[in-house]
C-alpha positions as CSV (number, residue, x, y, z in Angstrom):
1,X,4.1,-38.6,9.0
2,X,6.2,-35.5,9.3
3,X,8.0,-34.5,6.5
4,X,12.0,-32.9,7.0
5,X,10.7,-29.9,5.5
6,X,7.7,-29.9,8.1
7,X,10.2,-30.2,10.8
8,X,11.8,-26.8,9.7
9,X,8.9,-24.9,9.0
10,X,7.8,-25.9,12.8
11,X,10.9,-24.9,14.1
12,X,10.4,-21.6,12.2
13,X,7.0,-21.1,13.0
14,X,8.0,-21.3,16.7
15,X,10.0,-18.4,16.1
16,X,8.0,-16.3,14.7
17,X,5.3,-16.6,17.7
18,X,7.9,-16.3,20.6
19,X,9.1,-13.0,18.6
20,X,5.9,-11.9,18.3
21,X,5.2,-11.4,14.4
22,X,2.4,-11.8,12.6
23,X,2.7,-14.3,10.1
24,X,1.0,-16.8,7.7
25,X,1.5,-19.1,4.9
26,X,-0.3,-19.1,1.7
27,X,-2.1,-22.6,0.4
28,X,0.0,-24.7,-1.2
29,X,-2.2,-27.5,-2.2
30,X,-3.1,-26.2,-5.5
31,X,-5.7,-23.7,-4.6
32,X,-2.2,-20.9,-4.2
33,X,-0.5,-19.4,-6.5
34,X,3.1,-21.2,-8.0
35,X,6.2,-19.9,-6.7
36,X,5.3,-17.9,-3.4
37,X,6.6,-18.2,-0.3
38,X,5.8,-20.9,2.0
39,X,5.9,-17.9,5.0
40,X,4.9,-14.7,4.9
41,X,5.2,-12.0,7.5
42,X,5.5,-8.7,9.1
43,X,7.8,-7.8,12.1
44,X,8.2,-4.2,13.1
45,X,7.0,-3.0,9.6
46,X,9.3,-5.2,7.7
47,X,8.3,-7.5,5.4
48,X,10.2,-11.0,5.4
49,X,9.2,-14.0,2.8
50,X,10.4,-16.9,3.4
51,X,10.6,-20.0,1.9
52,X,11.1,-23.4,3.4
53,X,13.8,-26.3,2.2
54,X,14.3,-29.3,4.7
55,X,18.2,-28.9,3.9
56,X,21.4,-27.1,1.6
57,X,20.6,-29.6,-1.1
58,X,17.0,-28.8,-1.8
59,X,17.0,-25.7,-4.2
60,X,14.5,-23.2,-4.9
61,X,12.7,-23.1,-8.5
62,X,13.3,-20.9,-10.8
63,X,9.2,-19.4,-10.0
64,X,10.2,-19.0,-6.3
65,X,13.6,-16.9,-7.5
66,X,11.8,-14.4,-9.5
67,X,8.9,-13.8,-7.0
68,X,12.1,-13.7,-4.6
69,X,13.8,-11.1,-6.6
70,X,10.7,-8.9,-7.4
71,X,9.6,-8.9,-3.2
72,X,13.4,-8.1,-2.7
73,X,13.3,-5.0,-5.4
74,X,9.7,-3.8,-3.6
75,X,11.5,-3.8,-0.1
76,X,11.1,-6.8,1.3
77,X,13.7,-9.2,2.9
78,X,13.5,-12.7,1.5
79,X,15.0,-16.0,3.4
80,X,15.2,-19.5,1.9
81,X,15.7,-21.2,5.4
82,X,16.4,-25.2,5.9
83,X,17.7,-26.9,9.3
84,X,21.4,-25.7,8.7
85,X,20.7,-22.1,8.4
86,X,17.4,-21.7,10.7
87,X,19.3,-19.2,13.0
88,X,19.6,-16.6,9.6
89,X,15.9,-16.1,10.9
90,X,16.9,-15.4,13.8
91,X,19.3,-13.0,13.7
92,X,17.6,-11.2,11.4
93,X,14.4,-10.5,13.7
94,X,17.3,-9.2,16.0
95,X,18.7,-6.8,13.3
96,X,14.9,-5.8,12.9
97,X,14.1,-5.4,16.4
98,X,16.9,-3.5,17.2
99,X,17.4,-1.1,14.1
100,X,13.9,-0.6,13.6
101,X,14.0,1.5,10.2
102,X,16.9,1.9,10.0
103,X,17.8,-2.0,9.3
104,X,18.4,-3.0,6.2
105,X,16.4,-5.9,3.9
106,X,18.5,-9.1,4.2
107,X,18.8,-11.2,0.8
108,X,19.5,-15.3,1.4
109,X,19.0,-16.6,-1.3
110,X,21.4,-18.6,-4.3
111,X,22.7,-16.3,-6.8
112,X,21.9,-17.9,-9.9
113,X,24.1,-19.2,-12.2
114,X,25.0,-17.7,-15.7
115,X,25.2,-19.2,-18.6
């Protein structure tokens, strides 16, 4: 049975190839680490993270924000991607492939709240 979240992370998957990145997603069946990103990968020199919700509702854990927050401080570009916003991805390989270096990281991701 497919899952709604395996739906999306086919969907991105399928981008990533026609694009032409290289790409690959850590183990997530207890032999990963907690709170990485269900996607990983390189596209002209840029690294993007992204993690994988079937829709809006689904939120990321707290784990997943800070590893977010400290790829995003090394550099990186971090995505939290579900079926609503699939086409953040890519416009973003677009931004990459067109700027090169000179494009900027890209932060989606919820801003927490404060207390």
């Amino acid at each position: 049975m497919t899952t709604p979240e395996k739906k999306v992370k086919e969907q991105i998957k399928h981008i990533l190839e026609e694009a032409g990145c290289y790409y690959f997603m850590p183990p997530a069946n207890g032999y990963g680490q907690s709170g990485r990103f269900d996607i990983v990968c390189s596209y002209f020199g840029h690294f993007i993270g992204i993690e994988v919700k079937a829709d809006a509702t689904k939120k990321p854990t707290a784990l997943q924000t800070r590893n977010a927050k400290l790829a995003y401080s090394a550099g990186a570009s971090v995505l939290l991607i579900h079926e609503g916003n699939i086409d953040v991805l890519q416009q973003t390989l677009e931004g990459i492939k067109q700027h090169g270096d000179g494009y900027n990281r890209v932060r989606v991701w919820p801003e927490e709240k404060r207390a």
